[in-house]
N, C-alpha and C positions, 0 to 999 in steps of 0.2 A: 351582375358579375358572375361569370364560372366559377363551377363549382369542381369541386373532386367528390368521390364520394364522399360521404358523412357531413357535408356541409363544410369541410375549409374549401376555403376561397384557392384557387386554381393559381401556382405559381406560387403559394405562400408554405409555410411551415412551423412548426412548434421551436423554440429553440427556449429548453427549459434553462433553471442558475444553473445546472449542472454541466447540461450540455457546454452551456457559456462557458464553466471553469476549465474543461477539457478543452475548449477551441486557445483558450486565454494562457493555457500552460504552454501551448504548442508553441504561441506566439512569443512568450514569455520566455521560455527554451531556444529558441532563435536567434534572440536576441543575444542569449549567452554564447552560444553556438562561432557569432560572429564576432565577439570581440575576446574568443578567447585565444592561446597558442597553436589551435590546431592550425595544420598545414591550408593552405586558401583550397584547395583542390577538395580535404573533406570539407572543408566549413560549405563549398557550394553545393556540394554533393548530398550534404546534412540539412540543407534549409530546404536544397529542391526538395526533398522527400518531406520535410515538414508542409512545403504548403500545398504538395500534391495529397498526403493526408489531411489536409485542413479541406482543402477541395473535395476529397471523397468520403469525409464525414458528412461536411454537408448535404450531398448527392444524395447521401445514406440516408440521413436523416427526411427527407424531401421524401422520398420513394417510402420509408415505412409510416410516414404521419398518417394516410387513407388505410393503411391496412389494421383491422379489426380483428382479424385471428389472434386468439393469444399466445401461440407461440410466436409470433413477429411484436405484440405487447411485451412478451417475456423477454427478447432480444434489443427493445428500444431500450429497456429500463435497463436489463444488466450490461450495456455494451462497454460502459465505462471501466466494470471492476474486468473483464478480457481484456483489455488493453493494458492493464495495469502492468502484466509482467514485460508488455513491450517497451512499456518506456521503462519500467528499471533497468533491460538489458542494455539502450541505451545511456546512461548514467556513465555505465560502465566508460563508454567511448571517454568522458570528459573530466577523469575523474584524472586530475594534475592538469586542468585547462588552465589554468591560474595559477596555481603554487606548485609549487616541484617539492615541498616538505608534507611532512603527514604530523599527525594530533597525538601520534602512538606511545613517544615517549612522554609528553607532559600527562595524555589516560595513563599512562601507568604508577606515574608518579601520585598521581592522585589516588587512585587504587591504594598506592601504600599507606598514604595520608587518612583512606579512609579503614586503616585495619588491612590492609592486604589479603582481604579476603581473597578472591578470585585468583590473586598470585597461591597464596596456599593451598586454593583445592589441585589449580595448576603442579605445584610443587609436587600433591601427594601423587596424583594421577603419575607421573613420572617415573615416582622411586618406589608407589605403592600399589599397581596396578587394581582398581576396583574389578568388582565382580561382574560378570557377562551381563548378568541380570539388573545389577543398578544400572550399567552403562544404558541397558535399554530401556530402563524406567525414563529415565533424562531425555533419552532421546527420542521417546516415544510426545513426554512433555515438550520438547523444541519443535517436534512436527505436529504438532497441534495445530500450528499457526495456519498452514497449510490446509486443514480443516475448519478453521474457525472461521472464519471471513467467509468462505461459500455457505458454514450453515448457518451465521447470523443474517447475511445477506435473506438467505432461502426463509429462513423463518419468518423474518420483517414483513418480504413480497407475500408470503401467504399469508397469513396470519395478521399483520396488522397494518395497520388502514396508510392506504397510500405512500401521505404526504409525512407518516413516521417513516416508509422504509425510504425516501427520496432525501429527508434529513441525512439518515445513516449513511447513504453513499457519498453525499456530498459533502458529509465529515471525513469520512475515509477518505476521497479523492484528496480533498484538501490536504488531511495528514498525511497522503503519499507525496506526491506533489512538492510538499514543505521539504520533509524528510530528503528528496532528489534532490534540492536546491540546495541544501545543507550540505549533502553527500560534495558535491561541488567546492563549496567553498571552505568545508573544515575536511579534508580529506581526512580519514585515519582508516589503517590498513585492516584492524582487527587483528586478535590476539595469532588466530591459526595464520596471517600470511606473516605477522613481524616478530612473532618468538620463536629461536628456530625449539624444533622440537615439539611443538603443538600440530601441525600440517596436518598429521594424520591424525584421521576420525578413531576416536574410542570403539575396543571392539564387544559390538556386543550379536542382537540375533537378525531377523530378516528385517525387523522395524528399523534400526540402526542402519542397517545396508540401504534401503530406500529412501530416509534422511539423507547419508552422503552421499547417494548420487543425486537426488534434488537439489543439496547444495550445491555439490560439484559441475552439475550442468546450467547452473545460473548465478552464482555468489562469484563477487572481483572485488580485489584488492579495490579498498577507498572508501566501502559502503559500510559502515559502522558506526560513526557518530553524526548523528543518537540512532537508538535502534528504532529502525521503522516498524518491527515486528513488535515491541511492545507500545508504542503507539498505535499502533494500529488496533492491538488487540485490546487496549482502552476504550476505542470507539466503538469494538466488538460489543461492548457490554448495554449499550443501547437495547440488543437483542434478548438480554438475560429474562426481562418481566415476558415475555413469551414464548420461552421454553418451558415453561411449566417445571416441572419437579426433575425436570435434566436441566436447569440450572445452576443447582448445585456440584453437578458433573463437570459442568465448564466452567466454574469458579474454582473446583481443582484442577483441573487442568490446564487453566488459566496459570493459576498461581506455578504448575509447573513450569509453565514456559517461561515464565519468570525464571525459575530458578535456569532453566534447561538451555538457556543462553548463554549464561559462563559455564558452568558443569561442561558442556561441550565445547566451549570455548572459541564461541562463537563473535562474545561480545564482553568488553570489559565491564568491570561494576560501575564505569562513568557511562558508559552507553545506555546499562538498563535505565539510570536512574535520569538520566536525559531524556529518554523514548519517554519515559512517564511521563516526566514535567509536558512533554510536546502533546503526546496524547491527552491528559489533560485538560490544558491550554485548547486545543483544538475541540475536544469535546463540548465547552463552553462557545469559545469564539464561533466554530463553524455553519450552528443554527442560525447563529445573529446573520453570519454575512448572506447566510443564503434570503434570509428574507429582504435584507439590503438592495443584492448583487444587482447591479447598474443594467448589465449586460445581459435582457431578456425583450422576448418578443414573445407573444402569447396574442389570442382570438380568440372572442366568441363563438362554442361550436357545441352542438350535440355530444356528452358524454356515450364514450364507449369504456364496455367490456368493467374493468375493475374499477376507473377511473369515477365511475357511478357512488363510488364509496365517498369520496373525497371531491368537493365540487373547487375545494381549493387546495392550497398548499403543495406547490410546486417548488 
């Protein structure tokens, strides 16, 4: 049989659970795509572009399995968390594919049930305007998240052995993935698109200004229940035992984000406390299914580059 370099067989390819879970969302996401209200004109328009990306993943993937450089190694393993904010922007498109109501009023109701906290800080912020300075504290903790996922990710790939930073992603992917599906079928608008009066960003200094306009240039009415930012940053914590003594740094900062999503009012007190239960949940669940997942193809080959660490654990 031909060969490629390094010894895979010629015409063949890696296709790790991960890669599977991104090809399986795409498909999975199509399926939604097509039976939901959009008009027939995007539903075709939505699927072609899903399987022309299903087609040019694969391609993709096919062409970097012989390349041994690590920076094409460093682009196989991260390609999934770059994609990440494409398919959130599409969410956006589907979000009343199904229901024409949002979740906004009965979170809020519950909010009150639960102490009306988040309506109170709301309340003060209005008649009590905080100080420039807390405002950027907050918002310095909500754009955390923003940093947290690249440097847990970056930590894991250096630092620790393969088949832990492959778990990590593939928790992540899953708890994004989840979160989008959700996003779908429990639409809620979030406090800044459905109370009037919230809309605008708290003013605080440069850090606040580049939180809203990251929010502003990617956040749509629908994406808020559960929050995928505290799910997410659940899974984050995989990375905590190899940060060494700045772990403690991102356990406060952590903990701000928590706070710094209603403080900014971003997200009601039933979202944060959803994203947990989900992250969570997913933190457990997502190791199990990766060692499960059905949908893999793997061969005997010559270990390159980092992969020498880890002879298993995909």
């Amino acid at each position: 049989m031909r060969t490629r370099p390094g010894g895979v067989p010629e015409g063949s390819f890696q296709i790790t659970p991960l890669d599977s879970l991104v090809l399986c969302y795409q498909v999975v996401l199509s399926g939604v795509i097509l039976f939901s209200k959009l008009g027939e004109d995007d539903k075709f328009r939505l699927v072609a572009e899903h399987l022309c990306f299903l087609a040019g993943l694969l391609a993709l993937l096919w062409a970097l399995e012989p390349l041994a450089h690590p920076i094409f190694r460093f682009f196989r393993e991260m390609y999934p968390l770059i994609l990440m904010l494409f398919f959130y922007k599409e969410i956006g498109l589907l979000i009343h594919g199904y229901f024409d109501w949002s979740l906004d009023d009965w979170l809020l109701s519950k909010d009150y049930q639960l102490g009306h906290v988040a309506l109170s800080v709301w309340h003060l912020q209005q008649f009590h305007p905080p100080s420039r300075l807390l405002n950027e504290i907050f918002s310095l903790g909500y754009g955390f998240y923003l940093v947290l996922i690249p440097l847990a990710a970056l930590t894991l790939y250096w630092r620790a052995p393969l088949n832990v930073f492959r778990t990590f992603l593939f928790s992540l992917c899953f708890t994004y993935y989840l979160c989008y599906l959700l996003f779908i079928f429990l639409p809620a608008e979030s406090p800044r698109f459905y109370i009037p009066g919230l809309r605008e960003s708290l003013e605080g200094y440069w850090i606040s200004e580049w939180v809203h306009w990251a929010v502003e240039g990617n956040a749509f009415p629908g994406g808020s229940f559960p929050s995928s930012h505290i799910a997410a940053a659940v899974i984050c914590m995989r990375s905590f035992p190899y940060l060494g003594r700045w772990r403690y740094l991102a356990v406060f900062f952590t903990l701000l984000l928590f706070l710094g999503t209603i403080y900014g009012r971003y997200h009601y007190s039933v979202d944060v406390m959803a994203g947990l239960v989900v992250g969570l949940v997913c933190y457990v669940l997502a190791p199990w299914l990766q060692k499960h997942w059905p949908l893999v193809l793997n061969w005997e080959q010559e270990p390159y580059g980092r992969i020498q660490k880890t002879a298993h654990g995909s």
